[in-house]
N, C-alpha and C positions, 0 to 999 in steps of 0.2 A: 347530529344537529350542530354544526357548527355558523357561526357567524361571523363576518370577517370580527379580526382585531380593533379596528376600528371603529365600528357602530354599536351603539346600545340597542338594541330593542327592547322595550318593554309593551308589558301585555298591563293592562288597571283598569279600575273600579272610576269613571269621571267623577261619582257623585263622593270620592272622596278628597278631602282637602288632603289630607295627608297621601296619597297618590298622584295627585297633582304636583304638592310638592317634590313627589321623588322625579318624576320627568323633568320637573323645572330642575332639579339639582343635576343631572341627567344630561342638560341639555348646557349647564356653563363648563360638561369637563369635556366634551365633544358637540361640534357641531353636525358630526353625525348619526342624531339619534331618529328613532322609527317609535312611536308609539300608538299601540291599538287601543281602542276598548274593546273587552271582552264580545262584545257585539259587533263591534267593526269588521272584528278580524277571530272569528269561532275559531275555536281549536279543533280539530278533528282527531282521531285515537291516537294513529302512530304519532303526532306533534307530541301530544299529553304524553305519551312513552317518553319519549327522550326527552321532554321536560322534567319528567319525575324523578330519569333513571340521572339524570346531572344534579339534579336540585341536592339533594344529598336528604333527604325529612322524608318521614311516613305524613301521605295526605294529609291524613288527619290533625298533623301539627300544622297543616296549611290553611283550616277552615277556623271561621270564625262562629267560636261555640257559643256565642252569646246571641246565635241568630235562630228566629223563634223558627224558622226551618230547621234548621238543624237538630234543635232541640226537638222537634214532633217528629222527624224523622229519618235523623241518623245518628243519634245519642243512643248507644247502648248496641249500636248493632255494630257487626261486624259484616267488612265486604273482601272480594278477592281482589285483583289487581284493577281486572275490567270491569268492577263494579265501583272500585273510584276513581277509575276514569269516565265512566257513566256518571257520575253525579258532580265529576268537573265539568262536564262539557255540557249538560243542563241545570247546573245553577253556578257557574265561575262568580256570582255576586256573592258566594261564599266565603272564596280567598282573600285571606285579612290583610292581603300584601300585595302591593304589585309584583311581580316577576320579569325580571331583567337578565337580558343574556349580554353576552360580551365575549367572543371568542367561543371556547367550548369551556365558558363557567357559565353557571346559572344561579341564582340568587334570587329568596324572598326577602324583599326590603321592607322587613317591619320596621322600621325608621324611614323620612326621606334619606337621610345621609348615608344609611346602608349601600347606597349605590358606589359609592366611595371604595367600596371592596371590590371593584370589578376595575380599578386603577391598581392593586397594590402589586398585580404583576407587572404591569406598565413601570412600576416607579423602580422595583425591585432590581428590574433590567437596566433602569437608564444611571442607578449607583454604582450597577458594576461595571 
């Protein structure tokens, strides 16, 4: 799963302000950014694979536990690989984060300004 060096993609949540802000942050360090909603643009398995297998976290550091779904019914349990990518691909309003690629990094931006980490190879290059 690579994306040029150039472009951000992010995948987010509209109905969050703080997801909005990270595309808008997104969108003043490149003017080539792509961004879906979760709905716009469904993940399908192998995506979810190579998003996980970059992201660098276990799912379940990606879900938001204070959602009363989660809580009725996936608190306490445990799933295999294809069972949390089954319940990213039917409830992605889960993810407490948008998800931003940029080259072959991947990034949950639990901050807007997180997206700032998918510059630091960008910058790292242009000091030496």
């Amino acid at each position: 799963m690579i994306v040029d060096e150039r472009e951000i993609l992010i995948y987010y949540n509209p109905d969050s302000n703080s997801d909005l802000k990270t595309v808008a942050f997104a969108q003043s360090i490149t003017p080539f950014v792509k961004s879906y909603t979760y709905e716009q643009a469904p993940l399908g398995n192998l995506r979810w694979e190579q998003i996980l297998q970059h992201i660098g976290m276990p799912v379940k550091e990606m879900l938001d536990k204070s959602s009363p779904y989660y809580q009725e019914n996936i608190r306490g349990h445990e799933f295999d690989d294809e069972g949390w990518i089954k319940i990213l691909r039917h409830n992605p309003e889960l993810i407490k984060a948008p998800i931003a690629i940029r080259g072959d990094k991947v990034i949950l931006c639990c901050s807007p300004k997180d997206i700032y980490k998918l510059t630091e190879v960008e910058e790292v290059a242009k000091e030496e």
